[in-house]
N, C-alpha and C positions, 0 to 999 in steps of 0.2 A: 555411555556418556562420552560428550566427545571432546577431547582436551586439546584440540590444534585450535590454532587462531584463524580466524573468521578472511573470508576473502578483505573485506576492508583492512583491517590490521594487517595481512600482505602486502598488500598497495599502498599502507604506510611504511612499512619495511623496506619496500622496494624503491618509492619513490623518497626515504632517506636515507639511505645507501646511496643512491643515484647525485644526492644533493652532495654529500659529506663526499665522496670521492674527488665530487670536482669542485668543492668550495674549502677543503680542507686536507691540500694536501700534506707528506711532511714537511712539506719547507717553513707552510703558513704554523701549522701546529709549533715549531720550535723556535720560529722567528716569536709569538707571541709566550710561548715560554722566559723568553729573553727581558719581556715589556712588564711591566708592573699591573697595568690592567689588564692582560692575558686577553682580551678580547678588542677587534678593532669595533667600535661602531657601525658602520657599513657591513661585519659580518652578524654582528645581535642585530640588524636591522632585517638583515634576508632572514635570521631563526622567526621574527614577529609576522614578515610577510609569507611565510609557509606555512602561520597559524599555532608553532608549535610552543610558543609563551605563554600559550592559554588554551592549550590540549586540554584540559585538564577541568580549568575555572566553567563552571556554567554560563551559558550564552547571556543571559542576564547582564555579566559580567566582563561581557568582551571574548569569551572564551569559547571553544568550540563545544564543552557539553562532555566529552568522552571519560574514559575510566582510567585506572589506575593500571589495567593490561595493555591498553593501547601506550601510556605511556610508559611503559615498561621496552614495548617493541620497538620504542624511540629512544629510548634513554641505553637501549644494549645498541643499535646505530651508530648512538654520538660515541658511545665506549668503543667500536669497532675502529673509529676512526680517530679513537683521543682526541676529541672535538676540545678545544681551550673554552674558557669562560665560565663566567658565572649563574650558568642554568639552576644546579642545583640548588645554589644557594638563596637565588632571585624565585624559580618558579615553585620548589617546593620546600624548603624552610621558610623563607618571610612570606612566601604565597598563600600558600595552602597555612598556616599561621593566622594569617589577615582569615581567610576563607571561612574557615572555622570559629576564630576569635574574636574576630573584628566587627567593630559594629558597621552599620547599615553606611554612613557616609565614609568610614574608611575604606570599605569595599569597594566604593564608587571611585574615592579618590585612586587608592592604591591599586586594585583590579581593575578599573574600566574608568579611568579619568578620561575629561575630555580634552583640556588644554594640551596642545603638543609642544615640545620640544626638542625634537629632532632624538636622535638615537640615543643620549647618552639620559641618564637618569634624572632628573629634574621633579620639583613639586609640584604636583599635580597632572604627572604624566600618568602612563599605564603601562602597567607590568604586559600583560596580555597582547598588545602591542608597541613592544618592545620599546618604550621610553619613558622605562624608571626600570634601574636595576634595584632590588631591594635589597642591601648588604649591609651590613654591621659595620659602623665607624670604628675605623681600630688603623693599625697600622703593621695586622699582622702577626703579630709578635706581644710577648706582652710589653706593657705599657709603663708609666709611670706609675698610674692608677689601679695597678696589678691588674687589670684585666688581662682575659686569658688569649691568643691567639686567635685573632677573625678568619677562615674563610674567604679569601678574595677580599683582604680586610684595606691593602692597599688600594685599591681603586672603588671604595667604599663611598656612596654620596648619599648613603639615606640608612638610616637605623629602624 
């Protein structure tokens, strides 16, 4: 049996390696540590235009179809190069979430919406290409409301 990753998942390795060294170096990684949204738009726009928002979501859904190893081979990438943003929390908690839970028209809106509005997360955008991040309203921290600490809670536009 044979336990290496398949030439394709190389050529995603390689060509996200390739991407992340020279779209994240550390200057960018720390300047956005600094910002409350941790991500600029123009950078979650180039993750949508490499396909890898929706690595994952079935083609149905705006998404390329592939598995949970290929995203692994990307998600150790973004880790190589402490990629800033909100991936985890947009592609596979509120993603894969909707994916599994959601009904038929959430999917559409939330996975594979058609209306665009540019990079930053809006109603009726699409996760899978990258305009809707889907993150928890919170501010972070808890709240008045004793809620517990969001995840990327400050630059939160959709629950």
């Amino acid at each position: 049996m044979d336990f290496g990753f398949s030439q394709e998942q190389e050529m995603l390795r390689a060509t996200a390696r390739k991407f992340f060294e020279n779209e994240c170096p550390s200057t960018f990684v720390r300047a956005r540590m600094e910002e409350p949204a941790g991500v600029t738009d123009q950078f979650w726009m180039k993750l949508a235009e490499q396909g890898w928002l929706g690595l994952i979501y079935a083609e149905e859904y705006g998404g390329s179809g592939l598995g949970f190893v290929d995203l692994t081979v990307l998600m150790e990438e973004m880790g190589r190069s402490v990629m800033p943003g909100p991936f985890f929390s947009t592609v596979l908690l509120g993603g894969l979430t909707i994916l599994e839970a959601g009904s038929p028209a959430q999917k559409k809106e939330w996975l594979h919406g058609r209306r665009r509005r540019g990079g930053r997360a809006h109603r009726g955008g699409e996760i899978a290409r990258g305009r809707r991040r889907a993150l928890p309203r919170a501010e972070g921290r808890h709240g008045d409301d004793g809620e517990a600490p969001a995840h990327h809670g400050r630059d939160a536009e959709a629950l």
